[in-house]
C-alpha positions in Angstrom: -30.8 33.2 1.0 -34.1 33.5 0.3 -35.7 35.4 2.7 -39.8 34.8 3.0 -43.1 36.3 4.7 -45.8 34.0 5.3 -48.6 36.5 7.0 -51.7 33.8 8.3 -48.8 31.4 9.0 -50.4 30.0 12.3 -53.7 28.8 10.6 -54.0 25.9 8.5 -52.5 26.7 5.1 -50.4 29.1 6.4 -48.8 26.9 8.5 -48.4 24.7 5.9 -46.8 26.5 3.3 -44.8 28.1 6.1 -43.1 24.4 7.1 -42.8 23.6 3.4 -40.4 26.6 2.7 -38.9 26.5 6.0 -37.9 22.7 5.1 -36.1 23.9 1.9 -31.8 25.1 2.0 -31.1 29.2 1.9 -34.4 30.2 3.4 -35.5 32.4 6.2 -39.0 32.4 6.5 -40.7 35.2 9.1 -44.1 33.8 10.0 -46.6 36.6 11.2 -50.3 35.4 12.9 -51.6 37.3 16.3 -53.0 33.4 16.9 -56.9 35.2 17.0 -58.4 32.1 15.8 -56.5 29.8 19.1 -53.2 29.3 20.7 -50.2 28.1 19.4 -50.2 24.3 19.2 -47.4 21.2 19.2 -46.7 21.5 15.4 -46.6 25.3 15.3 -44.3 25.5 18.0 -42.0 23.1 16.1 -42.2 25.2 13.3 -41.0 28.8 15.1 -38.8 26.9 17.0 -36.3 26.5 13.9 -32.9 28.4 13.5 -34.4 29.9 9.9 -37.7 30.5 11.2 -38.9 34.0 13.0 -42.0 34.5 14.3 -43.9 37.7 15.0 -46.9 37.6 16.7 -48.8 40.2 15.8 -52.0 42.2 14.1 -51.7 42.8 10.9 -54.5 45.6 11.1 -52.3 47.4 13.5 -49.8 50.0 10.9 -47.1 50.5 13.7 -46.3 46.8 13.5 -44.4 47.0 9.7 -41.7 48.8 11.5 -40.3 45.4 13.1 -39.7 44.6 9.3 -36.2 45.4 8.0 -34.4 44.8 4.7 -35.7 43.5 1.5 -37.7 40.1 0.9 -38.3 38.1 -1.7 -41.6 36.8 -1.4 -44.1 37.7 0.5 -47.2 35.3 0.8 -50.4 37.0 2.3 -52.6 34.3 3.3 -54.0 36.3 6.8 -57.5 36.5 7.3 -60.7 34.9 9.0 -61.7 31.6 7.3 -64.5 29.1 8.3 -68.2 29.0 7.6 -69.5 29.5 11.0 -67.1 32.7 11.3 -69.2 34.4 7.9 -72.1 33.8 9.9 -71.4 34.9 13.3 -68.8 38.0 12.6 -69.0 38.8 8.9 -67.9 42.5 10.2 -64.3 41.2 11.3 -64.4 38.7 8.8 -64.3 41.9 6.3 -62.5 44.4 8.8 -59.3 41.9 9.2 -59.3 40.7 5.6 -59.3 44.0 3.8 -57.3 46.4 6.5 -54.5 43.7 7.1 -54.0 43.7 3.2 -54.2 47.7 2.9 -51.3 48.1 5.6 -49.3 45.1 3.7 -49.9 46.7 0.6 -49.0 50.4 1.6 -45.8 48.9 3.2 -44.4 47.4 0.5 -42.4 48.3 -2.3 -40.6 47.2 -5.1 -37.1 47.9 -2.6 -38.8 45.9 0.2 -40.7 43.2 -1.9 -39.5 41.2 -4.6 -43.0 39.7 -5.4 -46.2 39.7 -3.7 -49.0 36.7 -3.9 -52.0 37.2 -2.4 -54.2 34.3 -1.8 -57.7 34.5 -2.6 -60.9 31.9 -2.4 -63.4 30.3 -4.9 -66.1 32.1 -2.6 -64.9 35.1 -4.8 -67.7 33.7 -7.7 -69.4 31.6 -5.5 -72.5 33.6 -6.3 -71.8 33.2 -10.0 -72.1 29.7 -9.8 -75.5 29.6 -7.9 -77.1 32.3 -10.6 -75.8 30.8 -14.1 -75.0 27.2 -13.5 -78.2 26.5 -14.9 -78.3 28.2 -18.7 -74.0 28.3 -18.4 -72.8 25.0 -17.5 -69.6 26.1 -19.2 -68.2 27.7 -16.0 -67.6 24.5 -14.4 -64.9 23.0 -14.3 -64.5 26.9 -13.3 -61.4 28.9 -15.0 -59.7 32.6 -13.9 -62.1 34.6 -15.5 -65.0 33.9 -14.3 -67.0 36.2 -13.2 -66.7 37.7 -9.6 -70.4 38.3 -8.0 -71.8 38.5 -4.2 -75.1 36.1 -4.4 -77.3 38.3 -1.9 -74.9 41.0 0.1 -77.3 40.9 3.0 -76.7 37.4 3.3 -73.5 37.6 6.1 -71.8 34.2 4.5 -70.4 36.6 1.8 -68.4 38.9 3.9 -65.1 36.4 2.9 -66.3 36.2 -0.8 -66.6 39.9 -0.5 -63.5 40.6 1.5 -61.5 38.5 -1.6 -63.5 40.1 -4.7 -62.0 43.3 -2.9 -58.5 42.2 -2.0 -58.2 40.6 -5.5 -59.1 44.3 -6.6 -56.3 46.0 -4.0 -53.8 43.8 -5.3 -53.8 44.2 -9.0 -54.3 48.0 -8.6 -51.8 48.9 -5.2 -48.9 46.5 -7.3 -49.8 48.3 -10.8 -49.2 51.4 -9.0 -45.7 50.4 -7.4 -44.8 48.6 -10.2 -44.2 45.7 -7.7 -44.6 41.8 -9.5 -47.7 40.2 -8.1 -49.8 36.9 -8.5 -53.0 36.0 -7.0 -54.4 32.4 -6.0 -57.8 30.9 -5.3 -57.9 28.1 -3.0 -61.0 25.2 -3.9 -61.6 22.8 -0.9 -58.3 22.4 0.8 -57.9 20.0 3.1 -55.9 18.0 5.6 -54.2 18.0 9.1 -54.7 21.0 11.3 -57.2 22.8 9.5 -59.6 23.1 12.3 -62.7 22.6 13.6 -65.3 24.7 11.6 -65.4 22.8 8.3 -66.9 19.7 7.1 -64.1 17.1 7.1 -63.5 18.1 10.9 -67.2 18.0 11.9 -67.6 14.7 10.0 -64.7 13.4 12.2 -66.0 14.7 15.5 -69.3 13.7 15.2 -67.7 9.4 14.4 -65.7 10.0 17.0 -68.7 11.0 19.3 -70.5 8.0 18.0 -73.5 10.2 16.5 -76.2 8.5 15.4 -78.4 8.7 13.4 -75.7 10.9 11.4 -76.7 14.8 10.6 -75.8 15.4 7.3 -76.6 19.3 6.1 -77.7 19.0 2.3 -75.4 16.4 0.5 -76.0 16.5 -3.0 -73.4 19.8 -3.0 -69.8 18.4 -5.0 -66.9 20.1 -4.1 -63.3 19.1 -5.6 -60.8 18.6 -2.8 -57.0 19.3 -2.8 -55.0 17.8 -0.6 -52.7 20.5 1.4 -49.7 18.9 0.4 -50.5 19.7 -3.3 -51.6 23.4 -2.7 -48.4 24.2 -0.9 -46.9 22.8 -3.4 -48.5 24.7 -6.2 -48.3 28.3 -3.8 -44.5 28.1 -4.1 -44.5 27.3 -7.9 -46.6 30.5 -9.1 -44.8 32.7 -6.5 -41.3 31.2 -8.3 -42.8 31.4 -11.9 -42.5 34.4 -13.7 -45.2 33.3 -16.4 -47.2 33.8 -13.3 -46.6 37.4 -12.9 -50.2 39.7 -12.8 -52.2 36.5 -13.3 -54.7 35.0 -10.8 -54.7 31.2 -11.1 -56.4 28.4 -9.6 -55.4 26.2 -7.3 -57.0 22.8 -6.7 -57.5 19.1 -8.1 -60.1 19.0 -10.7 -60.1 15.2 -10.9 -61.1 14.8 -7.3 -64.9 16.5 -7.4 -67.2 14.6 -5.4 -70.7 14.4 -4.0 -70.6 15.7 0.4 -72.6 12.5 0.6 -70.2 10.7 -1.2 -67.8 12.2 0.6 -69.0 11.4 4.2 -69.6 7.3 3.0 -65.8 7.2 2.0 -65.0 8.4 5.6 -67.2 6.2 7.6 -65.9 3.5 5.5 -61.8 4.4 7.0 -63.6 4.9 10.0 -65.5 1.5 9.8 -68.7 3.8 11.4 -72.1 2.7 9.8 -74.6 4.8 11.3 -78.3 5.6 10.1 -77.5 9.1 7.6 -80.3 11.8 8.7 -80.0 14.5 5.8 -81.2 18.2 6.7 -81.6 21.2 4.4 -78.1 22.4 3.5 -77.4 26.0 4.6 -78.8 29.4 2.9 -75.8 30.1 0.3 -74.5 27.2 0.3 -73.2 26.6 -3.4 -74.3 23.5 -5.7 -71.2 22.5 -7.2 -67.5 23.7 -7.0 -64.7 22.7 -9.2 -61.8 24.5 -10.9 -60.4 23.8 -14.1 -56.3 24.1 -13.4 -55.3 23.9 -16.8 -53.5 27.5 -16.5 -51.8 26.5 -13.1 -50.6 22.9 -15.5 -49.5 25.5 -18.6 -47.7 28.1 -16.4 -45.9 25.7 -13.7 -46.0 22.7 -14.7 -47.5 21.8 -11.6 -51.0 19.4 -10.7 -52.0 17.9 -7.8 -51.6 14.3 -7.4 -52.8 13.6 -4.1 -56.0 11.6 -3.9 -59.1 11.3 -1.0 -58.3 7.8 -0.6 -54.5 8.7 -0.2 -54.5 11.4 2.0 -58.3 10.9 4.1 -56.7 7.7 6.2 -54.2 10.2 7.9 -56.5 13.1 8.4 -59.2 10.9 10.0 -56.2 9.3 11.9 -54.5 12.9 13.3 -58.3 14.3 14.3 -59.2 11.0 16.1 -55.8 11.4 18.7 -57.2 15.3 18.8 -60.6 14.3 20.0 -59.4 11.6 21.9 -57.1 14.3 24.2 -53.7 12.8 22.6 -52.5 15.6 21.4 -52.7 19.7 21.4 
């Protein structure tokens, strides 16, 4: 029996990775999220309703909770924190408050007799700012590799409190695991996407704003490429570091280099699924905002084995499809 903590397991990855190892024979998977971000919804509630499933509902800040925990797990997956754009903006304190403490407590509480191995899951906005400062005279950094380096663009600037809050977990983790001797690996997420991932990102808002009809069509910048993964594939590719021992003190990326695209690109395919042709009205993209994202997953290919597969084409019908019966009150 492989028994499993998912901590973040009631947001969008999370949840997720959660129903992909709670689909597999011999696990237990205990699925921790206080739900800060909105209520438990139809798909989540399938998920903690299974026999090998346990749910704690909880804050992850809070140090009295990691008494609940008993006995020794295998893996432990910390994806908690506070994700979304608009959420740097508007409380980049908590953004940095739940994203560092949560993985301080986690860290203090485990052990190599509680913890067979540890991932934590980090972002590309961890050298975000790298990107924007030497992609000019070093175009060698994208496709973007592991060791890049890590930099804040302008720290007064509240978008980087998650970049920040990841430069320092990544930091945490490699030192608190050295210390216990505990195996650890470490993940950076680039442009994951798909069903239940919210409302504060750009798929999402594209989809809202075709279902409302919106036209002409606000688009904020457009010439930005990111490289989208399809959830499927990133779950996919969590579970094979976490099981690969190659993996062991490494940070590797986790993406789909072969899908980087323009954000005006990007919103044409989807009004073309959506079979929406409205005038485009393009505004300044945000302050921050990077030009171009893409990893190079050439480590996470030599290591697993693993690459993503899924493609925009593939996997955009479904999305478009699930957030349409969403807006349209058909589901919860």
């Amino acid at each position: 029996m492989r028994r499993i903590i998912v901590t973040g397991g009631g947001g969008f990855i999370g949840y997720h990775l959660a129903n992909y190892l709670a689909e597999k024979k011999d696990t237990e998977v205990t699925v921790i999220d206080n739900h800060a971000r909105g209520k438990a919804d139809e798909m989540f509630k399938e998920l903690i309703s299974r026999d090998n499933v346990i749910f704690f509902q909880e804050d992850l800040t809070q140090k009295n909770f990691y008494d609940k925990l008993s006995g020794r797990y295998d893996e432990i997956y910390h994806l908690a924190a506070i994700n979304g754009t608009k959420n740097f903006y508007n409380k980049p304190y908590e953004v940095l408050r739940v994203g560092i403490l949560s993985l301080i407590n986690i860290l203090e509480w485990c052990n190599a007799e509680n913890c067979g191995a540890f991932l934590f899951s980090s972002s590309s906005e961890s050298y975000a700012g790298t990107v924007n400062n030497f992609l000019e005279n070093h175009a060698e950094y994208i496709p973007s590799s592991e060791n890049i380096p890590l930099t804040i663009d302008d720290v007064k600037n509240p978008r980087w409190s998650y970049g920040g809050s990841k430069i320092v977990g990544e930091l945490l983790t490699i030192n608190y695991c050295r210390t216990k001797n505990l195996p650890f690996k470490i993940i950076r997420y680039h442009n994951v996407y798909g069903v239940r991932m919210g409302f504060d990102h750009v798929l999402p808002e594209f989809f809202k704003r075709i279902h409302d009809k919106v036209n002409p069509f606000p688009i904020f910048g457009g010439q930005e490429t990111r490289a989208f993964c399809a959830v499927e594939d990133a779950v996919q590719a969590t579970e094979a570091v976490m099981l690969s021992k190659n993996c062991d003190g490494e940070v590797v990326h986790i993406g789909n280099s072969t899908q980087e695209i323009k954000i005006i690109d990007l919103l044409k395919l989807v009004l073309d699924i959506a079979n929406f042709q409205p005038d485009i009205e393009i505004h300044p993209a945000p302050e921050g905002c990077v030009m171009r994202r893409c990893p190079n997953t050439e480590k996470l290919f030599n290591l697993t084995g693993f690459e993503a597969k899924m493609s925009l084409e593939e996997a955009l019908p479904k999305m478009y499809a699930w957030y349409e019966k969403i807006y349209s009150g058909e589901r919860s």
